[in-house]
Structures are given as C-alpha cells and as structure tokens.
N, C-alpha and C positions, 0 to 999 in steps of 0.2 A: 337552281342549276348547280352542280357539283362545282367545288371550285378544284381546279387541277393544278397542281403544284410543279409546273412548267414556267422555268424564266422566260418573261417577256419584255420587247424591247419597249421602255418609256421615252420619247423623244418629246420632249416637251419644245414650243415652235412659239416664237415670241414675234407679236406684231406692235403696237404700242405697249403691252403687257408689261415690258421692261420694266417701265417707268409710272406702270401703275393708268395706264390709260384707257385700258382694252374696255372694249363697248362690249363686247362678246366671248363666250368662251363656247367653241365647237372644237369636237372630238371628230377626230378621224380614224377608223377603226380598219384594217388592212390585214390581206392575211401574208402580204411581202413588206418587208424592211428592207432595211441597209445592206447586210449583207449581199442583196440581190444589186444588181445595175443600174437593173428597169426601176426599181423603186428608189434609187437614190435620185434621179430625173423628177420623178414624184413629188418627192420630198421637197426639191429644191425649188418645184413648182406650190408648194402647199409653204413654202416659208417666206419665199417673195410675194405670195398673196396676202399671209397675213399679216405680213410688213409694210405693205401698200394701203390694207385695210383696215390696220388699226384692229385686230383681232387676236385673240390669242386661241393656238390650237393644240391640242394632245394629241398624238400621233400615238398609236397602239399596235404592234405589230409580233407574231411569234419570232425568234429568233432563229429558228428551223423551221419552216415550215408546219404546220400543225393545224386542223380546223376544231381539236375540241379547245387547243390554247384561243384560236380565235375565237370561238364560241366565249369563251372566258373572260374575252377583251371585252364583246361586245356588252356582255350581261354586266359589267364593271363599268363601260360607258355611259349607260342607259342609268346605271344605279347613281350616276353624277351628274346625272339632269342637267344635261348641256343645254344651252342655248341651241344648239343645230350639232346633228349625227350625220357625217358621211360615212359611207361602208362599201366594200367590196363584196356580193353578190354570190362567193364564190358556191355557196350550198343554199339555194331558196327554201329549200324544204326546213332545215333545220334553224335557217334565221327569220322563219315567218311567226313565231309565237313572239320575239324577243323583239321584234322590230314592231307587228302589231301595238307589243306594249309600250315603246317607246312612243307610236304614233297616239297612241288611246292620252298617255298623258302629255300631250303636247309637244311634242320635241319633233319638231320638221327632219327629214329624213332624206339626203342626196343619196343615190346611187351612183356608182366609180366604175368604170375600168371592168366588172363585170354585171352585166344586167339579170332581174328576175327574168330567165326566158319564157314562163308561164301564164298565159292568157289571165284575163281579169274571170271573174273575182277572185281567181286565185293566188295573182299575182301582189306581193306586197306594194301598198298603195305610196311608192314614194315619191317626191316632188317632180325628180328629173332625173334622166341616165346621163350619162359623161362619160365617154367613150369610145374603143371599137365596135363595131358590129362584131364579134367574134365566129359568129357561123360564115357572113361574108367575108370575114378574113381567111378561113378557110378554105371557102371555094375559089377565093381568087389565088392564093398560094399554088392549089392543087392546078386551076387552069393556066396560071402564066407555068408554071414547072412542062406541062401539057402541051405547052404552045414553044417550048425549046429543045424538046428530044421525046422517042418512046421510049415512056414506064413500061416496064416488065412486069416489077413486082415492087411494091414500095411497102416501106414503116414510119407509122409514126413514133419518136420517141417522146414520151411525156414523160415531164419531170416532176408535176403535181397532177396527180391521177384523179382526182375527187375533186379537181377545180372545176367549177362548173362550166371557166372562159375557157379552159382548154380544152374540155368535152366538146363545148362548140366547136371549137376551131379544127377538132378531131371530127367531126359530125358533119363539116363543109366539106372538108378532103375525101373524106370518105363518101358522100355523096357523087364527089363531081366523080372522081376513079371509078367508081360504081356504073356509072355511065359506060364505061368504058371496059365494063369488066375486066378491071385493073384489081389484082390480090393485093390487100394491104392490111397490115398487122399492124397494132398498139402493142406497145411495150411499154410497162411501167419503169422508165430509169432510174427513179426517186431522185432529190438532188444532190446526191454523193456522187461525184463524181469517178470516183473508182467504182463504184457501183455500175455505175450507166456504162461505162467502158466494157465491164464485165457481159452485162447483157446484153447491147449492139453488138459485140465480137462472139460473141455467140449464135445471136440471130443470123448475122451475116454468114458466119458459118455452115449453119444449120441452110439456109435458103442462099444457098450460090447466086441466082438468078435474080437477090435483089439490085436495083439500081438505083434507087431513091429512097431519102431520109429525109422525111418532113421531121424536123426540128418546131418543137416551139415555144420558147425561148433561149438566152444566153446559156442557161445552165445546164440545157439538153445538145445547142450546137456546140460547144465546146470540147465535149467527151465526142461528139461525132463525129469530127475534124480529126480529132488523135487518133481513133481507132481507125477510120478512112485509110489516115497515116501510115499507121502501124501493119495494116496490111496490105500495103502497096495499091490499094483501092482506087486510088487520085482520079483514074483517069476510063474509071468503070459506073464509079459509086456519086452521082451528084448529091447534095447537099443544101436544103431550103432552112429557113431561117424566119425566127420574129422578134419584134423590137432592135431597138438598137445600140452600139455601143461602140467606142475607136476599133475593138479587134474585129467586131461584124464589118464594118464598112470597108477596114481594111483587107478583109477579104472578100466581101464581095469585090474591091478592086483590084485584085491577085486573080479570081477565077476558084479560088478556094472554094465557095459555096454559092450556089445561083443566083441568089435572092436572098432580100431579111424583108419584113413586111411591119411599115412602121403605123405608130399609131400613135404617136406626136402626146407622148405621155407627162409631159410636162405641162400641156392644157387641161391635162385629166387635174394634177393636181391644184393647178392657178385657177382654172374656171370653179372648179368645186367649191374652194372657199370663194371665190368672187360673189358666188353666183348667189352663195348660203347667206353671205353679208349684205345683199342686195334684196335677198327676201325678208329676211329679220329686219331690216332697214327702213325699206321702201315698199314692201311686200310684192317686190317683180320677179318674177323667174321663167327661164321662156318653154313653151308650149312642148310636150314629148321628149324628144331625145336629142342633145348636142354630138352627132358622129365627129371623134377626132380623129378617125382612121375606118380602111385600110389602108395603105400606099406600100407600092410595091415600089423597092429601090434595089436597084441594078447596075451593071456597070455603066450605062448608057447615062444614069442621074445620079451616080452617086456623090461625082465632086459638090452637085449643089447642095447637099444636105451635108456633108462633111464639115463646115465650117458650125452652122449648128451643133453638129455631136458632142466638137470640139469644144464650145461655149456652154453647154449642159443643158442646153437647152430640146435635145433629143434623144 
C-alpha cells in the first residue's frame, strides 16, 4: 500500500506498560482523534481499560480527518503484529484486503463504533462490533424529530461523507422521511467549520421551505446552530443532533436543538479493550454484537445524563 505522507496522531495509552508489565500490546486504529469530542470520551474509555487491564495500547488516528491516512494507520498496525487490532469500519470495502490479512496471520480483530454493514461472506470476519446501531440511530433521530413538529423539507449535514457510520445514519433518516414523502438533501459540510456555515447558509437560502437539520455529529451541529443564528432561523429552523458533549446538553436544555442521540461512546472504548484482553486471556468474548446506543436525550432526560457528560464519561 502507498504510504501517504500525512501527519498522524500517535497516542501511545499505558496500562501496566509503564513499568514494564503489559501482558499485551493492541493497537487501536480510528479514523477520529483528539481533536474531535466524541473521540476524546473514547480515548478516556480505551486508557482506563488499559489501566485496569494491565495492557498496553496504541491508539492511531488522522489528525484531520482522512481515510487514505487511515488506511495508512491500519496497514502500519497490521505491519506491528499486535497482540489484538480494534478498528473503526469506516470504509468495509477498502479495509477488507488489509484486515483479511491481519486475520489470515493471526491477529484477532474487534470492530468499534462503525460496523461491516455487509452480509457474510462478504463481510470481514471479525470477533465482535461495539457500538451503535447507526442505521437505527438514524431512523430513531428522523422518527422522534417526526413525533415533535411537521417536516417540510429537511437536510442532512455530514461532516465526513465517505464514513460508512454516517451513511448509515443518513440511510435511517432518509428511509423513515421517505415514508413520508418528506424532500431531504445531504450536504457535504466537511469538518471546517467555516466551510459548513458556508454551505448550510446557502442551502437554506437556496430552499426557504426547509425546517430541519439532521446534524450528525458535534462538528456538523455546531456550524448549524451559528448559521440558525445568524439568520434569525431560531424559531422556524429545528435542529437534531448526535453524540454528546457539555455544549450539546446544554442546548438541548435551552431549546437550541431538539435532540442529540447518544451512544455511550466511552463503552465503545472500555469494552473494546476489555473485551480484547479477555479473549487473549481466557479466550471469552460474547456472541454477535454489544449495542451501546441509540438513546435519544431530550429535554424531558437530559438532567440525568448531565452528570455523566460532566465526568467524561459520555
């Protein structure tokens, strides 16, 4: 595979390794970092496992967004013959040769936070998913928004276009709307944020008659909040949401935005290694798929997850 000459983020995640202890070394290969919210919860989820379990893990991540830098990560992981590969899912097509070969030479293989959505035998054969359902996150987004006002006209804004989670969760909405012969447009926002402003304020422009902005994630609801703003929108233009963070909570407690839709991303990362240390170990790992989400949080629940947010545990 080409190598691309794109900086990446190396977080290197010490469990007894400190001290020279670590029973294990698994790599975790992500196409979100730090920079993001949702993957800082991850993170803090993947360093308190391996802290707990005595493992030591590499965390591999673009620093902007990228899938041929992921691609990069992963072919680098595999070339470091980890004790146990997690990975996020985000393109099945382009990680099925690289993961094959990981699997062919031994290296057990968790899936994260995006799953293969492709039937077997096409499907890359790995241990176990950990995650949302992202197509049901979708349709539940789209039906609670459904179940509070009539959509006109909605947009989704996506801030990674080629993520395969957010095609799903673009592919739920679109589904249930569709039901309903509800017009709805994707919009690529990328995650530059003057970018995305750019193109929402234009959309909106362009389609007077829309009233809903499925958001999906922090980095797409944020620009769609400003622009709302900016042109006096507030109280025309509703506003859905995924994952979560103090500013999401705090506006779904304002009225700012309807909804955020969480997926308890910090079991993505604590189960993953849990789960990887337990199979190298004891060779246990449990049957199909751990759902750690949808859940729709609102103003009706949202004191009782606040305290979590708050603790980084959400």
């Amino acid at each position: 595979m080409k190598k691309f000459l794109i900086p990446v983020i190396l977080v290197l995640i010490f469990g007894l390794s400190s001290i020279g202890l670590a029973e294990y070394h698994i790599y975790f290969v992500s196409h979100g970092g730090p920079s993001d919210p949702f993957w800082v919860t991850v993170i803090k989820g993947v360093n308190e496992a391996a802290s707990q379990f005595g493992v030591k893990v590499t965390y591999l991540a673009p620093t902007v967004y990228s899938l041929n830098t992921f691609l990069n990560d992963l072919d680098n992981a595999i070339s470091a013959k980890p004790d146990g590969l997690i990975v996020t899912m985000i393109d099945a097509t382009a990680e099925t040769a690289p993961l094959d070969r990981a699997i062919a030479e031994g290296i057990p293989v968790i899936a994260v936070n995006v799953p293969d959505p492709r039937p077997a035998p096409k499907a890359v054969p790995y241990l176990l998913y950990i995650g949302d359902s992202e197509y049901l996150a979708g349709q539940t987004a789209a039906r609670y928004a459904l179940s509070q006002f009539k959509i006109v006209r909605a947009v989704v804004a996506s801030h990674e276009i080629t993520n395969e989670g957010l095609l799903m969760r673009t592919a739920g909405i679109e589904d249930i709307l569709g039901q309903y012969h509800i017009p709805c447009a994707v919009l690529n926002i990328t995650t530059n944020p003057i970018t995305a402003e750019s193109v929402l304020e234009a959309y909106l422009k362009s389609h007077p008659d829309t009233n809903m902005i499925f958001t999906l994630g922090p980095l797409g609801t944020s620009p769609a909040v400003q622009v709302v703003k900016n042109m006096g929108l507030e109280n025309k233009v509703k506003i859905g949401g995924f994952d979560l963070t103090d500013q999401l909570l705090n506006w779904v407690k304002d009225g700012t935005i309807l909804y955020t839709i969480d997926q308890q991303q910090y079991l993505q990362g604590y189960l993953s290694v849990e789960f990887m240390y337990f199979y190298l170990k004891h060779d246990l790992i449990p049957v199909g798929s751990v759902l750690t989400g949808p859940f729709v949080i609102t103003k009706a629940n949202v004191d009782k997850v606040e305290q979590s947010v708050k603790d980084g545990f959400r």
